[in-house]
N, C-alpha and C positions, 0 to 999 in steps of 0.2 A: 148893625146890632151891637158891637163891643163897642164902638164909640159912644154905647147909651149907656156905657156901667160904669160907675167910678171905681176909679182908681183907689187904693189901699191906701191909706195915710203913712208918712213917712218914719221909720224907725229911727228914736232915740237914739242920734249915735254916742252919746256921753250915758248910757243906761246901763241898769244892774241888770243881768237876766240871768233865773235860777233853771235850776235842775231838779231842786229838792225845794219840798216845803221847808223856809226859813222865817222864823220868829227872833228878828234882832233882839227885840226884848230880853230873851235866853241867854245870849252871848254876854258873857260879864269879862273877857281878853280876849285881848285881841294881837294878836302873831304877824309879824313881818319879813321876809325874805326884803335883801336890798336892791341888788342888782336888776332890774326891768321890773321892780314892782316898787318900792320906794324912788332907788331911782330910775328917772326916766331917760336913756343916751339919745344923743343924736346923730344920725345916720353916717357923718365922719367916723363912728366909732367901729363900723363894716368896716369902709375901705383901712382905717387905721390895722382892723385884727387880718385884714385878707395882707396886705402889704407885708407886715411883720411876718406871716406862716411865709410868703413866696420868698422870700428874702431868704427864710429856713431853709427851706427846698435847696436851693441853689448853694449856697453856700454850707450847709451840715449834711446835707444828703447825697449832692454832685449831681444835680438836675441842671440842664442846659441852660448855659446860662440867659438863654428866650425866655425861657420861663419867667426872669426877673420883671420879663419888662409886658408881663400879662395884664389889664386892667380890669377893677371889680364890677364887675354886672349886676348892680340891686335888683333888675328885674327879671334876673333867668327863672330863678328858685321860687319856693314861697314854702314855708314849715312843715315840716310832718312826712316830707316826701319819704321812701325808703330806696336805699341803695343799695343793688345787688353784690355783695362783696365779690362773688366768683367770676358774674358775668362783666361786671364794669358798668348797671344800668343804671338810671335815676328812673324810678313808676311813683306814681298815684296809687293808692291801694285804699278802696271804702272800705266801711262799716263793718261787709259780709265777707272780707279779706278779697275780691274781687279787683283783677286790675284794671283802671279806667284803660281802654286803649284810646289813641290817639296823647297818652301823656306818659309814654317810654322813653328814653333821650340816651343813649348813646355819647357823652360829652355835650354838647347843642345839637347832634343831629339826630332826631325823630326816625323811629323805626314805624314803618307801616306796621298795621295790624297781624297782617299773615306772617310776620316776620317774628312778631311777640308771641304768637298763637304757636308758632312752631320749635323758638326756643321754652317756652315752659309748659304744652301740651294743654294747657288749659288757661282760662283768668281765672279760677277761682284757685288763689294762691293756699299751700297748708298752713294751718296752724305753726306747725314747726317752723316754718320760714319767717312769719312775723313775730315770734313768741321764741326766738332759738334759746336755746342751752349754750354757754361762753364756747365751750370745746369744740361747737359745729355750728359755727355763727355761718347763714347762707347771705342775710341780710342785717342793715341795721336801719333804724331809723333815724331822721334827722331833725329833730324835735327844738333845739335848743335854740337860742335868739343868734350864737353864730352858727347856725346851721347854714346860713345863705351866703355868708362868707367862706367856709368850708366847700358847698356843693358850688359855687360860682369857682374856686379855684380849682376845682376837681375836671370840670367840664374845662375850663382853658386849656387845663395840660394834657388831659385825654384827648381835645383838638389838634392840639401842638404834636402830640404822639402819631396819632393819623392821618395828620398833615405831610410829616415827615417819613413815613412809614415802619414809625420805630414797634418794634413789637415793645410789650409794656404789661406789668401783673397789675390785673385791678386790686385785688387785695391788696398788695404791698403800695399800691399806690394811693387806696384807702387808708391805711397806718400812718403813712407818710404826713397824709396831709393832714389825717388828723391828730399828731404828736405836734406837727407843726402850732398847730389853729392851739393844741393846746400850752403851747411853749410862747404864745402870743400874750396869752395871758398876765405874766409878771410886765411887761412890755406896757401892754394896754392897761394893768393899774397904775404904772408911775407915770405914766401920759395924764391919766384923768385925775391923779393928785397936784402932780404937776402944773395943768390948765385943765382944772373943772366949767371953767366956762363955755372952751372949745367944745366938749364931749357931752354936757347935763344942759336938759332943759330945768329952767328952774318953775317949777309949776306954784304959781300963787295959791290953789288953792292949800296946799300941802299943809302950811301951820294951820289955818283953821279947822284942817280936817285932824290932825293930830292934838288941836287944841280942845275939841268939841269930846276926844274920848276922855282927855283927862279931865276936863270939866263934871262929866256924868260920870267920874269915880270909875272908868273902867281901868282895867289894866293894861299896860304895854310894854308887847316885846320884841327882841330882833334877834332873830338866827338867820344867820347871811355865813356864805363860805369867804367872803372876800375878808381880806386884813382890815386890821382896825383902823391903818392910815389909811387906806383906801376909801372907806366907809367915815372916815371923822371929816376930809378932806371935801368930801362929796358933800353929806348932812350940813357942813358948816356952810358950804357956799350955798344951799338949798334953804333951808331953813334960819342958819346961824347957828352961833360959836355955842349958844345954850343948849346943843340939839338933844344933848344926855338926857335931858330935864324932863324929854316928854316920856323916858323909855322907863319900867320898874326893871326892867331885866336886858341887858345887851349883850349877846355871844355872836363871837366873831373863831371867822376859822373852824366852824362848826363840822365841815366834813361829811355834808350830805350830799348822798342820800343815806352814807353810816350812822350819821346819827338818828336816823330813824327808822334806822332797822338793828338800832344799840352794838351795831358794831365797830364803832367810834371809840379814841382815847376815852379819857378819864378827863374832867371838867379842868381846866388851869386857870388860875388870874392871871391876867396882863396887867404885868407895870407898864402903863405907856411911857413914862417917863424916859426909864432902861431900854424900851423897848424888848425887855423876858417876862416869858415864864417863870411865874413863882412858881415853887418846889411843895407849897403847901396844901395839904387836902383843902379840896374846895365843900366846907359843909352846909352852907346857905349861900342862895344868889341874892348879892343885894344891890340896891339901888345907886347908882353910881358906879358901880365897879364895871368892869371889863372882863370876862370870862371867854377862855376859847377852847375848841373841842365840845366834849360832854356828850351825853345820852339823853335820847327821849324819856328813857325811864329813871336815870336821875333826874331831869330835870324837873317830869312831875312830881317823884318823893320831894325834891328841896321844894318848889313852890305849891303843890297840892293842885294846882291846873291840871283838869283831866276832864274827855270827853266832851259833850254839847255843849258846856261854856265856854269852852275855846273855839275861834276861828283864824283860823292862818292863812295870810296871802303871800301867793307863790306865781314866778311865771311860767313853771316848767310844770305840765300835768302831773308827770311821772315823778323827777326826784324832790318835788317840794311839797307833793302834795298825796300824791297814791297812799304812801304806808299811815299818813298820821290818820285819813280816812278810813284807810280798810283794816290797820290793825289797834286803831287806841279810840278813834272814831271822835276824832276832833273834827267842826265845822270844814269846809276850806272854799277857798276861794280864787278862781283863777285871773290873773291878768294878763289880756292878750292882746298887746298894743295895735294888731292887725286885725281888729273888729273895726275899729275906727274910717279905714279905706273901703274897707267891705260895705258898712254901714252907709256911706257914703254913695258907693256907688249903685246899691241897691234899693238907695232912694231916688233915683233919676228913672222918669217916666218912659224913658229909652227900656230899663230894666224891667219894668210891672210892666209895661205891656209887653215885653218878650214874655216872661214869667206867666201871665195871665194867658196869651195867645195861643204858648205851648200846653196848657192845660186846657182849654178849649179845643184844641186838635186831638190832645189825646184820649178826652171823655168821646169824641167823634168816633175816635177808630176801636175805644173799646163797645164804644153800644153798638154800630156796624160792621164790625170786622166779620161777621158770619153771614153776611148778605151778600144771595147769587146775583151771579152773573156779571160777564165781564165788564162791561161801564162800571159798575160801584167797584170792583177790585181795582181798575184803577186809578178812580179818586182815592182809593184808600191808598194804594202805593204813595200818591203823591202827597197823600197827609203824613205819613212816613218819614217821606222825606226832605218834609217840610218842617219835621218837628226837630231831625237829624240837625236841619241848617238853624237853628233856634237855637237847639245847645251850645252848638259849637260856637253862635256869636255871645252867648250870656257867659261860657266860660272864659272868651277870649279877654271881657271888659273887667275881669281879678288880674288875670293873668294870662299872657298868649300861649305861654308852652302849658302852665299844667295847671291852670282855672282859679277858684276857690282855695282859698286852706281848708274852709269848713264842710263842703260839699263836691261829689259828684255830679253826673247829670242830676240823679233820683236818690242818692242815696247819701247822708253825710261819709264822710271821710275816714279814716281809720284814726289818723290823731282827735278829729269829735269825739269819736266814741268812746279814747277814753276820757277828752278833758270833762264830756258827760259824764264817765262813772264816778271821777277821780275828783269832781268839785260840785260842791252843793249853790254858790252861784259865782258866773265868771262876767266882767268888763276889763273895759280897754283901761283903765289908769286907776287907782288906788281912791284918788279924789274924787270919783264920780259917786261914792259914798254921800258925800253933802245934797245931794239931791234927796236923800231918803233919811226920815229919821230914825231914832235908833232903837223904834219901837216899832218899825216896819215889820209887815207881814208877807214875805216873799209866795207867792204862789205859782207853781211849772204851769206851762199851757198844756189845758188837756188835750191832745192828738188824740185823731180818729186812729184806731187799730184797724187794720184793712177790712175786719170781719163787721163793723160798726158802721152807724150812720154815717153818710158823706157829710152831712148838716142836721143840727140838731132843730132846725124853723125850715120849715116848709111855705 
């Protein structure tokens, strides 16, 4: 009977997909972050920032010198996980703050279920713990594009800890490594000035797609926290040496997520030349120049950009994109380079008919599940446990230790829920823009509410 039903046609994986009704037409500027949204790195730029934090460790902190010679695992981790500072855990946490179990980890060693259930008395984690206040942070999350270098070094040294039997503070050794990852930083931009070749894909579509805004008169701009060499050095091998030309407005060293929550310096010009800060109030941004620092609410006084005509793409839900939404209510847009593999692998017929099979077992077991008598209780058992073996192989084929970035078995993820709240539409690369034009009409897919039709055709 299921080998008579076709299969789901495959998802666009170079595609826009919203959240929010979007009307391109509306948008008159358009907003840029650089780092994994202009630019694109390539995955030398992990093992590059894991190397430089371990190097920290050992040498700034007095970690064993083992530790130096730990190697980067691209595949342990995957975004949005959260990390118990007190306990030393890596969890999965959905939508409903809920812990996935089977995706707790101990440095790489997985804790059974009964073991999770007995350190925090429940999965369904509080608000307080994913939401903390800085003074009584229990967790944190690790959202950022080096989050996978940060938690792949975290798990090494907690193995190397346990290995050895060294007693060891997770917190302090959460600080550690994360002052490390962020002390990498200066390191990792004079690397990718240095050889932009090494670390930047150079994506052909990029000038056309920057060509096509300044064609249709819209506006363009860049608030990136990276330095200006960093970002001139990059744009010029991407694009070329004219890259200023496409931008009306470029701020570097912006200081977000301060700047958009105006707790940021004061606007500065950059002499590139000098390489300083001019001393001069900054009372218009203009076209060519170099501005760094600033505020969101200078920025709209100097330019008058405010609200629905602006749309800005960011890679971070949170610091690029949360406050210009929820407090000034500019468009936004997420870029998550890791829709692309996902997309990918959830187009292989391996996948739809896992996908499809386990929703046939489980319309089975909820129309039957009240029907006596023991033969049908234990077809049902074994539909159970047959849906059990289903998940656990659809989440193995993201990820072996912790599935999906975007989903649970059932329920999206905790980092979904906000790049859902926090972006009106998200894709994998900035250029996948040219596929739609700029009078497109974005429309979310309407989902059944539990309370509604399963199908609206009979």
């Amino acid at each position: 009977w299921l080998r008579c039903k076709k299969l789901p046609p495959d998802i666009e994986t170079f595609g826009v997909f919203c959240n929010d009704k979007i009307d391109m037409e509306e948008v008159e500027i358009y907003g840029f972050d650089y780092d994994y949204t202009l630019a694109s790195y390539k995955k030398g730029v992990e093992y590059l920032i894991h190397d430089i934090a371990k190097e920290h460790l050992v040498k700034k902190y007095g970690y064993p010198e083992e530790v130096g010679s730990v190697v980067y695992d691209p595949n342990f981790a995957v975004r949005g996980l959260h990390y118990d500072v007190e306990k030393g855990l890596f969890l999965k946490v959905d939508s409903s703050h809920q812990i996935q179990l089977g995706t707790v980890y101990r440095g790489r060693e997985r804790l059974e279920d009964q073991e999770v259930l007995a350190l925090y008395k429940r999965k369904q984690l509080p608000v307080t713990f994913l939401e903390p206040i800085p003074k009584n942070m229990k967790m944190v999350q690790l959202v950022d594009i080096f989050s996978k270098p940060e938690m792949s070094l975290m798990a090494a040294v907690m193995d190397y800890f346990m290995r050895h039997n060294l007693e060891y503070q997770p917190e302090s050794l959460y600080y550690d490594v994360s002052t490390c990852i962020g002390a990498a930083h200066a390191t990792f931009h004079s690397e990718t000035r240095s050889n932009p070749n090494l670390y930047l894909h150079r994506d052909p579509e990029l000038i056309p797609c920057l060509e096509r805004l300044v064609q249709a008169s819209k506006k363009v701009f860049l608030v990136t926290n990276s330095p200006f060499e960093t970002v001139d050095a990059g744009m010029s091998f991407m694009v070329g040496k004219g890259w200023r030309e496409y931008f009306d407005v470029i701020i570097v060293q912006a200081g977000k997520p301060h700047f958009f929550t105006n707790n940021a310096k004061p606007f500065r010009e950059v002499d590139i030349e000098r390489k300083i800060f001019l001393w001069d109030t900054v009372s218009k941004l203009e076209k060519g120049k170099i501005y760094a620092g600033g505020t969101i609410d200078h920025f709209q006084d100097l330019t008058g950009w405010r609200g629905g005509k602006v749309m800005y793409f960011g890679d971070h839900p949170y610091a690029d994109l949360a406050d210009v939404t929820l407090l000034h209510g500019w468009h936004t847009a997420a870029v998550i380079r890791e829709l692309e593999m996902e997309i990918n692998k959830m187009n292989t017929d391996e996948f739809k008919w896992g996908v499809n099979w386990q929703q046939v077992l489980m319309a089975l077991i909820d129309d039957h599940q009240n029907v006596e008598g023991e033969e049908a209780r234990a077809v049902i058992k074994e539909w159970k446990k047959e849906v059990v073996t289903i998940q656990s192989s659809l989440k193995s084929m993201f990820n072996p230790q912790f599935g999906s970035t975007f989903r649970t078995h059932n329920n999206p993820t905790y980092f979904s829920r906000k790049l859902f709240r926090f972006s009106d539409l998200y894709t994998s690369r900035v250029t996948n823009l040219l596929r739609y034009s700029l009078t497109h009409s974005f429309y979310p897919r309407r989902g059944a509410l539990p309370h509604e039709f399963k199908s609206w055709f009979v």
